[in-house]
C-alpha positions in Angstrom: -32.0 12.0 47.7 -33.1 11.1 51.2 -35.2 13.6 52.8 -34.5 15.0 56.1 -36.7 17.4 57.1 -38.8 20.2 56.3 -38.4 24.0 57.6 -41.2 26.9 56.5 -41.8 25.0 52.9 -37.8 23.8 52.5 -36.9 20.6 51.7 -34.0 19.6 53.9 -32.3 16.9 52.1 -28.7 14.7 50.9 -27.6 13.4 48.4 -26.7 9.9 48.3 -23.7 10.1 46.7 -21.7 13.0 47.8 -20.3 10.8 51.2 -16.8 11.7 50.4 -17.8 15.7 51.5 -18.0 17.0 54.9 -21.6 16.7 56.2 -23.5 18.7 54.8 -27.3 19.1 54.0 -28.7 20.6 50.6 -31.9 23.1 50.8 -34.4 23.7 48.5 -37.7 25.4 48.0 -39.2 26.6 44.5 -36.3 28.2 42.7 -34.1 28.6 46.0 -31.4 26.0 46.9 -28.4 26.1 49.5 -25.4 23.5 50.3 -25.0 24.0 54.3 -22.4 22.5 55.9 -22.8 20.7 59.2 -19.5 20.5 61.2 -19.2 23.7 61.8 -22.6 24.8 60.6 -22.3 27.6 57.8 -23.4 28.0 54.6 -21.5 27.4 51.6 -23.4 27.8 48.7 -26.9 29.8 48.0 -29.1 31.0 45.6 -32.6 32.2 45.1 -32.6 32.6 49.3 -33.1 36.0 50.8 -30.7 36.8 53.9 -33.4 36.4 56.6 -34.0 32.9 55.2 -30.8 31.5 55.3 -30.5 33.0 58.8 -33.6 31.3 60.1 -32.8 28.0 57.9 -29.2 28.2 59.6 -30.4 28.4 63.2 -33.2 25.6 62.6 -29.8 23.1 61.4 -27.9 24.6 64.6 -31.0 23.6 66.7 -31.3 20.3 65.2 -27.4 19.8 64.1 -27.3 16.7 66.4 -30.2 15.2 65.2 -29.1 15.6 61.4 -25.9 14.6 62.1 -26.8 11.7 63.4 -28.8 10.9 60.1 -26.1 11.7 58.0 -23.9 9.5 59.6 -26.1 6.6 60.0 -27.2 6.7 56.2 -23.7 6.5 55.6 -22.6 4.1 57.9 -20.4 6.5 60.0 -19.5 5.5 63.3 -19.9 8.1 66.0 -17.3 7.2 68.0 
């Protein structure tokens, strides 16, 4: 499970075996944890996380959506072009 990031005490993270999904990161922090999809940006799945912190964890991957893109793709080999 390849760590990202890190945003206000979540772990921004994949999984390594889940290439066959759209990108997507996975979120976590204590009991909370979120699937967010990357392309278009928007949560799928949540639980434990309050409104306010999904907003502010979804504008932090809309900030940086290039950037984790580009992870996701290059730890699993995607070509960009």
């Amino acid at each position: 499970m390849p760590t990202v990031t890190e945003q206000n005490g979540s772990r921004i993270y994949f999984f390594s075996n889940e290439p066959e999904k759209s990108p997507h990161v996975r979120v976590e922090r204590e009991d909370c944890t979120a699937l967010i999809f990357l392309d278009p940006v928007r949560v799928v799945e949540s639980n434990g996380y309050d409104l306010d912190s999904l907003s502010s964890l979804e504008s932090f991957i809309i900030q940086n959506h290039d950037e984790l893109l580009g992870k996701w793709n290059g730890y699993f080999g995607i070509s960009s072009g």
